[in-house]
C-alpha positions in Angstrom: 153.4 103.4 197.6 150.5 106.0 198.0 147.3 105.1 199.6 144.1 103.6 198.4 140.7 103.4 199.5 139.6 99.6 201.1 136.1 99.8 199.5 134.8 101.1 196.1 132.3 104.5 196.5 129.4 103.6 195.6 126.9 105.9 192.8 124.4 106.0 195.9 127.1 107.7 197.9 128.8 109.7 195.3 125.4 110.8 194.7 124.7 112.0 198.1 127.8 113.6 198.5 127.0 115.7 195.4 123.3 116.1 196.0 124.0 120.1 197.6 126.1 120.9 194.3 122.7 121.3 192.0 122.7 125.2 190.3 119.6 127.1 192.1 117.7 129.9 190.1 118.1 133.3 189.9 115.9 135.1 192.2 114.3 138.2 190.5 111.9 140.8 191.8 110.5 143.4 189.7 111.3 147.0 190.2 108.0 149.3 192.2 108.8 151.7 190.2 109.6 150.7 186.3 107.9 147.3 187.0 111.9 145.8 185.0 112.8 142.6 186.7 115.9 142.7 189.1 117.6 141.3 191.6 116.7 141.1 195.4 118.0 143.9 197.5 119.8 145.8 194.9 119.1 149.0 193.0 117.0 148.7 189.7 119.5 148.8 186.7 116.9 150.3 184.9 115.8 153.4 186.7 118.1 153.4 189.5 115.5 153.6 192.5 115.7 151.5 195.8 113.1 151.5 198.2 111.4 154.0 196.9 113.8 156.7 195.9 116.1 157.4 193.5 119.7 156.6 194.1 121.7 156.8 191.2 120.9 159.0 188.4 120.2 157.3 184.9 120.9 159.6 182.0 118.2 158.7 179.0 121.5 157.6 176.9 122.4 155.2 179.3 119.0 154.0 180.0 118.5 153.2 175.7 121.8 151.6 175.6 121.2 149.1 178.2 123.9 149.5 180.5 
């Protein structure tokens, strides 16, 4: 016979247990340069730049497709 809990979990409980589960929301910066929204501490899909210089080079093709 397998084991069962003595006491019913309350929603008060169950609730606190899942309270630190919630999604959280995208943090986006926008780009110094092209002034495109990004994310923290990565280089700007759209131009390529981080902190101030140019780290990978965009071709215009790439930049009009979107990727």
């Amino acid at each position: 016979m397998a084991p069962l809990p003595k006491k019913k979990r309350t929603h008060a409980r169950q609730g606190n247990r899942w309270s630190h589960s919630q999604l959280r929301p995208v943090a986006l910066t926008t780009c110094p340069q092209c002034r495109a929204l990004k994310p923290p501490h990565l280089v700007c899909p759209n131009c390529g730049h981080y902190r101030g210089r140019e780290v990978v080079v965009i071709s215009r093709a790439e930049s009009r497709q979107g990727g």
